[in-house]
ChimeraX commands (.cxc) that place a marker at each C-alpha (Angstrom):
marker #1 position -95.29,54.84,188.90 radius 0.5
marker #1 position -97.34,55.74,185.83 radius 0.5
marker #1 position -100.29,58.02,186.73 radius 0.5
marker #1 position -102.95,59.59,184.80 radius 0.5
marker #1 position -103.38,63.16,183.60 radius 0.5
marker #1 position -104.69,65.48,186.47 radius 0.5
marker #1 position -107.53,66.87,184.59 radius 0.5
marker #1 position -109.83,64.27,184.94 radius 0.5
marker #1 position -109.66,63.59,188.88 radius 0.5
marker #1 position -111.34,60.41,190.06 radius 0.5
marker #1 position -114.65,60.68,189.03 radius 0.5
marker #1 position -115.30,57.61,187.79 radius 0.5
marker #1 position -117.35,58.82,184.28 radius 0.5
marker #1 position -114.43,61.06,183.42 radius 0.5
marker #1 position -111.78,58.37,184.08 radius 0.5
marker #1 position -113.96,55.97,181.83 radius 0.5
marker #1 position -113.16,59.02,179.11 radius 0.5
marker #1 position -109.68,59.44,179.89 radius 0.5
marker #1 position -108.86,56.18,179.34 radius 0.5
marker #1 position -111.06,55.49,176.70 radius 0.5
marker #1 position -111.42,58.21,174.46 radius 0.5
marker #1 position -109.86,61.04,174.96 radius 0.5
marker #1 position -106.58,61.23,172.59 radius 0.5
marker #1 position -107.47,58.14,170.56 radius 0.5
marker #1 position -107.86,59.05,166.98 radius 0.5
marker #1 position -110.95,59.48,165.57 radius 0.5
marker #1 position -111.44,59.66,161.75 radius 0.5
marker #1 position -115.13,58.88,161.04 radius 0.5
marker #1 position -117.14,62.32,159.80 radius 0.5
marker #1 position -119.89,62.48,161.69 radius 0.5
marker #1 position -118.19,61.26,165.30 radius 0.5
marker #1 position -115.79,64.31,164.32 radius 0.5
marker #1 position -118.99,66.94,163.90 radius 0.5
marker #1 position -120.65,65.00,167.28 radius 0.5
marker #1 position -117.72,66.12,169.12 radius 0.5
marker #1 position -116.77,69.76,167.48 radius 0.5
marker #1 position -120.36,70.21,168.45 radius 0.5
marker #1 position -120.03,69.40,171.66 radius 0.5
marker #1 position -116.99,71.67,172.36 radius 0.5
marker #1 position -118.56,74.42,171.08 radius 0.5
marker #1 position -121.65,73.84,174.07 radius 0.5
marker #1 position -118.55,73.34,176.19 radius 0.5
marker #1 position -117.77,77.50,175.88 radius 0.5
marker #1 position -117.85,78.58,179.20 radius 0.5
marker #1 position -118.51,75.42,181.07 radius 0.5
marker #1 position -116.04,72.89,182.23 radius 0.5
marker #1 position -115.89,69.71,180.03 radius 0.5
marker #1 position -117.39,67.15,182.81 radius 0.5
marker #1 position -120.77,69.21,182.59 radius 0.5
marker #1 position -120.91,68.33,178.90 radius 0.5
marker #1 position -119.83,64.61,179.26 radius 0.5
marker #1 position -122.37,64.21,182.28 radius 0.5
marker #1 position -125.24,65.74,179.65 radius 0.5
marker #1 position -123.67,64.00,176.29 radius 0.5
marker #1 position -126.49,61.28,176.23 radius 0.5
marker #1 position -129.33,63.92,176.30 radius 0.5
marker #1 position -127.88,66.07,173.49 radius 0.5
marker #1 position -127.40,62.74,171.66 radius 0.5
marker #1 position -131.01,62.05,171.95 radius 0.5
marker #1 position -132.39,65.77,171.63 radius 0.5
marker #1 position -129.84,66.12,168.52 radius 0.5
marker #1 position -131.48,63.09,166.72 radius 0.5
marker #1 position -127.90,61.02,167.28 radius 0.5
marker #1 position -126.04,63.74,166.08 radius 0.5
marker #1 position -127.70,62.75,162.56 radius 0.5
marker #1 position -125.94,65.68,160.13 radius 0.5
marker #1 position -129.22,65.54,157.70 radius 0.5
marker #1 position -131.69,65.86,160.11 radius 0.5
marker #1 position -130.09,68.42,162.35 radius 0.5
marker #1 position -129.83,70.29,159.36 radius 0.5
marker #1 position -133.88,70.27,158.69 radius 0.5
marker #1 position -134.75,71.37,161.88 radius 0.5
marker #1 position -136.86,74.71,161.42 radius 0.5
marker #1 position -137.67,77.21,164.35 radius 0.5
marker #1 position -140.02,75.21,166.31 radius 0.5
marker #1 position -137.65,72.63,166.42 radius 0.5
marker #1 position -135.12,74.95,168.10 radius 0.5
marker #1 position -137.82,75.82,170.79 radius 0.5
marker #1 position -138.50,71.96,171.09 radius 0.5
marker #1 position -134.60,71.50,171.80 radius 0.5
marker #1 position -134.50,74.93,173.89 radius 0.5
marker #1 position -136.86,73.31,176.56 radius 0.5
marker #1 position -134.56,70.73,177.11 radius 0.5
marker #1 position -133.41,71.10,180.71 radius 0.5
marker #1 position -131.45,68.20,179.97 radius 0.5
marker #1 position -128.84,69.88,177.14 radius 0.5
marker #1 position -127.32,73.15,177.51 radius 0.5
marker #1 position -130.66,75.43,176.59 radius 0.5
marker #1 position -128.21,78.47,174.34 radius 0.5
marker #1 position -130.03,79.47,171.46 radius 0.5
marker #1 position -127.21,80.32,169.52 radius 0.5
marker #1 position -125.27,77.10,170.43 radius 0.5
marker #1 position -128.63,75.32,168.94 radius 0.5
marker #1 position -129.05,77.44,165.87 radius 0.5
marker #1 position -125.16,77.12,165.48 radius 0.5
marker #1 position -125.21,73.01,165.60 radius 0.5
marker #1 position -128.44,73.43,162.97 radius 0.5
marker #1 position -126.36,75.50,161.10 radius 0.5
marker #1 position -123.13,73.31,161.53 radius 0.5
marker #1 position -125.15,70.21,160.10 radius 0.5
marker #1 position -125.75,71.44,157.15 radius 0.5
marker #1 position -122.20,72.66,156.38 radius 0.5
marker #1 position -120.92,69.45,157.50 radius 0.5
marker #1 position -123.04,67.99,154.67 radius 0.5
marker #1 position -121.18,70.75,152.20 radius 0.5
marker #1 position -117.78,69.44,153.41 radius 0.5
marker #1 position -118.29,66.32,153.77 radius 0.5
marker #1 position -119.91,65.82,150.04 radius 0.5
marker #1 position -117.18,68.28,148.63 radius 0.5
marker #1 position -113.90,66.80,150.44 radius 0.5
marker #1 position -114.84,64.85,153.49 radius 0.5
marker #1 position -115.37,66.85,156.76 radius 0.5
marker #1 position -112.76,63.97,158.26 radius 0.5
marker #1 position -110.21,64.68,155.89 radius 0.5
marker #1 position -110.68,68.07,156.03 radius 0.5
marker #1 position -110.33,68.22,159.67 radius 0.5
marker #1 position -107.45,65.58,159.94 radius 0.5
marker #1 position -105.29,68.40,156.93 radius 0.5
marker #1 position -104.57,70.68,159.86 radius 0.5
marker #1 position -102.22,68.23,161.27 radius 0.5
marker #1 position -100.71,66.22,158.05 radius 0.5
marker #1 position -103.30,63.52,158.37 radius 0.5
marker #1 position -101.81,62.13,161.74 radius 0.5
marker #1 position -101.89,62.46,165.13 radius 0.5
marker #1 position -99.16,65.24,166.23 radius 0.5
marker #1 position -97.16,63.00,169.31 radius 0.5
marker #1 position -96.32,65.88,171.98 radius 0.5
marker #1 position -94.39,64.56,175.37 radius 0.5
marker #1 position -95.44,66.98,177.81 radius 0.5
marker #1 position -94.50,66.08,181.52 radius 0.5
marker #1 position -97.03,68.25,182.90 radius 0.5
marker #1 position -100.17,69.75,182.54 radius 0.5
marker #1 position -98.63,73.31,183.54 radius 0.5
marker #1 position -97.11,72.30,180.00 radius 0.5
marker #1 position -100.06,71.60,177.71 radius 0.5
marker #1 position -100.94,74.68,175.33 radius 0.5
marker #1 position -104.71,76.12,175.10 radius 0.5
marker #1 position -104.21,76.58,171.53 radius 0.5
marker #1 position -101.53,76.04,169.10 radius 0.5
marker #1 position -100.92,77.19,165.23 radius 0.5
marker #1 position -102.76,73.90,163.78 radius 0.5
marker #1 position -106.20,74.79,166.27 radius 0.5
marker #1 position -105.74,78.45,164.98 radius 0.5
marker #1 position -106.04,77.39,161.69 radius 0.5
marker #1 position -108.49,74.78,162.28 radius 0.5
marker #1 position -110.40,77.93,163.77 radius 0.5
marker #1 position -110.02,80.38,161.16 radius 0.5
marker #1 position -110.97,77.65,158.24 radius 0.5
marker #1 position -113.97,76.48,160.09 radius 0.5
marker #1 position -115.19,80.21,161.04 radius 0.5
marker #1 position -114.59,81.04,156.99 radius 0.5
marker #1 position -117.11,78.43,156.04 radius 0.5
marker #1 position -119.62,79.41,158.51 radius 0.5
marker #1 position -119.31,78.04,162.32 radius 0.5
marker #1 position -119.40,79.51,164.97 radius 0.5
marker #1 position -117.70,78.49,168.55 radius 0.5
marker #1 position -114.75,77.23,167.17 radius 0.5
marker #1 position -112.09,79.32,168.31 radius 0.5
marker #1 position -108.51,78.11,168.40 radius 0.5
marker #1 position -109.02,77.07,172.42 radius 0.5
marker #1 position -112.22,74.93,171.67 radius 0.5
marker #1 position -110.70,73.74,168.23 radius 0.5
marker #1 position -107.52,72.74,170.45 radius 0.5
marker #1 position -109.64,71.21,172.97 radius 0.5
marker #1 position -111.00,69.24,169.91 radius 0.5
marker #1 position -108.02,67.90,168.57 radius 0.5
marker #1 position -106.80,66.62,171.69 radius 0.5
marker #1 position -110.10,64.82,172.12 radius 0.5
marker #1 position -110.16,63.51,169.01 radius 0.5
marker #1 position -106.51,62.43,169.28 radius 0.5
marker #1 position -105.10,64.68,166.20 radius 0.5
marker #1 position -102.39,65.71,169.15 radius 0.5
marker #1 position -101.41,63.36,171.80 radius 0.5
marker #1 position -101.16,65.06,174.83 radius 0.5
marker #1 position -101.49,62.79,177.59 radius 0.5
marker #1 position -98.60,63.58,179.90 radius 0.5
marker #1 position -95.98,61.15,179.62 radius 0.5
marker #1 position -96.05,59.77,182.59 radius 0.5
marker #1 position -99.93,58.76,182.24 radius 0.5
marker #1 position -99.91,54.70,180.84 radius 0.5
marker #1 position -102.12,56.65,177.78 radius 0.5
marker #1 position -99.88,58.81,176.65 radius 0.5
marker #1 position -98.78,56.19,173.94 radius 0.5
marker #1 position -99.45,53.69,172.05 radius 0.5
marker #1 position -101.88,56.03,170.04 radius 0.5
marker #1 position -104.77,53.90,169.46 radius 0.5
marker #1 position -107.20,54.43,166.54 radius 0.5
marker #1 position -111.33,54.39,166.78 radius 0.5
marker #1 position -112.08,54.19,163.06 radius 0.5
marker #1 position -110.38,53.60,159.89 radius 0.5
marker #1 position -109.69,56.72,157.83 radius 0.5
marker #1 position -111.41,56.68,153.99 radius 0.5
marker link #1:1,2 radius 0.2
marker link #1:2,3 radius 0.2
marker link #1:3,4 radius 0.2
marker link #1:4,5 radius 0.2
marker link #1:5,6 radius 0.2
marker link #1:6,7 radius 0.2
marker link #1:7,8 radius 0.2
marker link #1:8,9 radius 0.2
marker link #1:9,10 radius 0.2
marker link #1:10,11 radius 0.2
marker link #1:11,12 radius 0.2
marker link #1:12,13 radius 0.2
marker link #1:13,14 radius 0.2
marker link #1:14,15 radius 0.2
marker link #1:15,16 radius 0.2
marker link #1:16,17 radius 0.2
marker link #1:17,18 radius 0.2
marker link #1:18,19 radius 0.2
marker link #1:19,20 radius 0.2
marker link #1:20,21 radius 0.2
marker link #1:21,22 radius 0.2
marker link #1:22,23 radius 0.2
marker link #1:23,24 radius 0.2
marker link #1:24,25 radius 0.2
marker link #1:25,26 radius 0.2
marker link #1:26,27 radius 0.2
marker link #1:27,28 radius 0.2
marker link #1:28,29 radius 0.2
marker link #1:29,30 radius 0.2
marker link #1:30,31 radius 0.2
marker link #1:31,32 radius 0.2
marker link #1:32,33 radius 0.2
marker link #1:33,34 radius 0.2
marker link #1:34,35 radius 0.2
marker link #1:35,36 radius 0.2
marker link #1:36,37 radius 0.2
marker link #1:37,38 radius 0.2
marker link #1:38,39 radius 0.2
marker link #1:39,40 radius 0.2
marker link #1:40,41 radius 0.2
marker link #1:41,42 radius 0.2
marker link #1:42,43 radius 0.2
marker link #1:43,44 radius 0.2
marker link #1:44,45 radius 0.2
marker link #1:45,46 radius 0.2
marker link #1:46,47 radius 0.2
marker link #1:47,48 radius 0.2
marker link #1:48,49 radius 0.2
marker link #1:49,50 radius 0.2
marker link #1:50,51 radius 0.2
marker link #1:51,52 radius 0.2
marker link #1:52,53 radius 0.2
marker link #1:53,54 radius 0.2
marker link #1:54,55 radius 0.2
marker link #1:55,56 radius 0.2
marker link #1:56,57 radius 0.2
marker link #1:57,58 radius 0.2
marker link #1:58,59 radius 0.2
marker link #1:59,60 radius 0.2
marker link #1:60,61 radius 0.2
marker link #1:61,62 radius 0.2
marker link #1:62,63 radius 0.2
marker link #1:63,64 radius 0.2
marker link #1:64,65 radius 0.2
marker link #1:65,66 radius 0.2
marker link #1:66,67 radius 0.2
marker link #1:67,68 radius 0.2
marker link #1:68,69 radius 0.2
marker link #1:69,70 radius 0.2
marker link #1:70,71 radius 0.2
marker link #1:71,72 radius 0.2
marker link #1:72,73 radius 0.2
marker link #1:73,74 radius 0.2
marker link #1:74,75 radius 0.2
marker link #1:75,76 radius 0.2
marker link #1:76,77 radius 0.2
marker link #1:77,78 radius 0.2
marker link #1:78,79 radius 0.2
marker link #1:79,80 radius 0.2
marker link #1:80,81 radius 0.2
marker link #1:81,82 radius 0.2
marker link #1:82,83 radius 0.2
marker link #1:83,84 radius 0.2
marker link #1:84,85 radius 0.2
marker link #1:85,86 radius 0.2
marker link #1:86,87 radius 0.2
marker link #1:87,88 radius 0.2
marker link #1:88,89 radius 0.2
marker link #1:89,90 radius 0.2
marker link #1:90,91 radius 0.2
marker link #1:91,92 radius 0.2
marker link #1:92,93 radius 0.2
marker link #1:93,94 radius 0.2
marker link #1:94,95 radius 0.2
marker link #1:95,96 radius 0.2
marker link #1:96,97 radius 0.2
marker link #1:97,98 radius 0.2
marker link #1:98,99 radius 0.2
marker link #1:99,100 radius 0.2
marker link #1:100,101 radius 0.2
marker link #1:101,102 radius 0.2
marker link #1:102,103 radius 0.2
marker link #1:103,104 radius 0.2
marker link #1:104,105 radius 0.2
marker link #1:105,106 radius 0.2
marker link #1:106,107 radius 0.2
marker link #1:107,108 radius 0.2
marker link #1:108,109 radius 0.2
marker link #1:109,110 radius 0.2
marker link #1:110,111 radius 0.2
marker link #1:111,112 radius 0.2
marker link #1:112,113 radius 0.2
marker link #1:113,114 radius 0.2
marker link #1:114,115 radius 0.2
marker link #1:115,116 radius 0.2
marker link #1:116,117 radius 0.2
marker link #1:117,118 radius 0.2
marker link #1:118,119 radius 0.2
marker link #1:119,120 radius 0.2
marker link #1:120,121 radius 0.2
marker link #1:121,122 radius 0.2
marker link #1:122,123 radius 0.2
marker link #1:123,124 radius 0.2
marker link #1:124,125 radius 0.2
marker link #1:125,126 radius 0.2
marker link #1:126,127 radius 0.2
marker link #1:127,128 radius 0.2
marker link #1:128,129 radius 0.2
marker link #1:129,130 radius 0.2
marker link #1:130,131 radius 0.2
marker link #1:131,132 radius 0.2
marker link #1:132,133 radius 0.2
marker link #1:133,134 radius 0.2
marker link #1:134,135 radius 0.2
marker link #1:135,136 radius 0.2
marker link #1:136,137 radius 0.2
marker link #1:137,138 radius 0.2
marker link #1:138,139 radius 0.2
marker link #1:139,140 radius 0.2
marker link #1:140,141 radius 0.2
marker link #1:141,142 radius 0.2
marker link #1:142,143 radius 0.2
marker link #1:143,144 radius 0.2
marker link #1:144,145 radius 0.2
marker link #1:145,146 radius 0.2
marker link #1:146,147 radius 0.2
marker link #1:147,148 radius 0.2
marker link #1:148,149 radius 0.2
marker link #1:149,150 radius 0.2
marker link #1:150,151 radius 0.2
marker link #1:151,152 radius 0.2
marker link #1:152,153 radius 0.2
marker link #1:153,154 radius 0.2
marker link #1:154,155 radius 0.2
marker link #1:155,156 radius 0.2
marker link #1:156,157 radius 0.2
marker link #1:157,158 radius 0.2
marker link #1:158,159 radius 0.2
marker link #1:159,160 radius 0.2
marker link #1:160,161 radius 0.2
marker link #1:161,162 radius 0.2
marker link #1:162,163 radius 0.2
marker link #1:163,164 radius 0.2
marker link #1:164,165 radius 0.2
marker link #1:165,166 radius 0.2
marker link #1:166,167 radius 0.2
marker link #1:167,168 radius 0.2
marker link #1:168,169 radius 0.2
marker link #1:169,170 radius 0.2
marker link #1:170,171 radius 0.2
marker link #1:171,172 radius 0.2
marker link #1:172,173 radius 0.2
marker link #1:173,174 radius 0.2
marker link #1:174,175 radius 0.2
marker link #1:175,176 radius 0.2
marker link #1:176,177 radius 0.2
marker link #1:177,178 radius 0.2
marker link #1:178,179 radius 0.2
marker link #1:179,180 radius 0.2
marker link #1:180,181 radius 0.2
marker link #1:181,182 radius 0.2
marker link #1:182,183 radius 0.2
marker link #1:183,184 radius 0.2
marker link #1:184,185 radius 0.2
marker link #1:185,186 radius 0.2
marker link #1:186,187 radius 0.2
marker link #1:187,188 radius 0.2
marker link #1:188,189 radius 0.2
marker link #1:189,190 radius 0.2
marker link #1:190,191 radius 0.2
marker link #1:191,192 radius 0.2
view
């Protein structure tokens, strides 16, 4: 009997993401920086913290809205800062200020989704892992992914929270293969 991967338990709001979003490819920009974002507030906490918070840092991080995340100015750090709603780190804030406005570099330059999407030949990387004991934390691709990020100027993106990303974001399948997810890969957006 198919069963799904052990990490997200039974509670019913990380189900909901197991089965619909986590591992299915996602190529559109800015759902790509929403997410890297939110891994990097992830650092140190467990990943159910963040998804039970998502909608507040959605609304405190003007929809995850790349230009005008990248105006905010001090006081609008201290606005987000007394937020007990969203993970109150000042350098995770001032990081995510400072991600928006490289994600408007990249993305005018190359496209932050094609950019992103290089580190594993454009698409998803199928891995058939039987257990979770299995599953890397990181890999060569999220090192990479780590190292290019960090050279353009992010921060909390090291090759564990990059990895973390790309099996969100389904750039690696790694639903166990016993889990009825682990394949067809399914895709959110359409690439371009």
């Amino acid at each position: 009997m198919n069963k799904r991967c052990g990490w997200c338990g039974e509670d019913p709001l990380y189900v909901a993401y197991h089965d619909t979003e986590w591992g299915v490819p996602e190529y559109d920009g800015r759902a790509l920086w929403e997410k890297l974002v939110l891994d990097g507030f992830q650092a140190g906490l467990s990943w159910i913290t963040i998804l039970r918070k998502r909608e507040n840092f959605r609304e405190e991080f003007d929809g995850f809205d790349p230009e005008r995340v990248a105006r905010w100015d001090e006081a609008r750090i201290e606005k987000a800062l007394a937020n007990p709603g969203i993970i109150r780190h000042r350098g995770k804030i001032a990081a995510t200020v400072r991600g928006a406005r490289l994600f408007l570099e990249i993305e005018e330059r190359e496209g932050f989704s094609p950019f992103l999407w290089s580190f594993v030949g454009g698409s998803p990387i199928q891995n058939g892992f039987a257990s979770l004991a299995d599953v890397p934390t990181d890999t060569v691709e999220s090192l990479n992914m780590s190292k290019a990020l960090k050279k353009r100027g992010f921060n909390f993106c090291g090759p564990v929270i990059t990895y973390a990303f790309m099996q969100a974001t389904g750039m690696v399948n790694d639903h166990v293969t016993d889990c009825p997810c682990h394949a067809p890969v399914r895709a959110l957006s359409v690439a371009g």
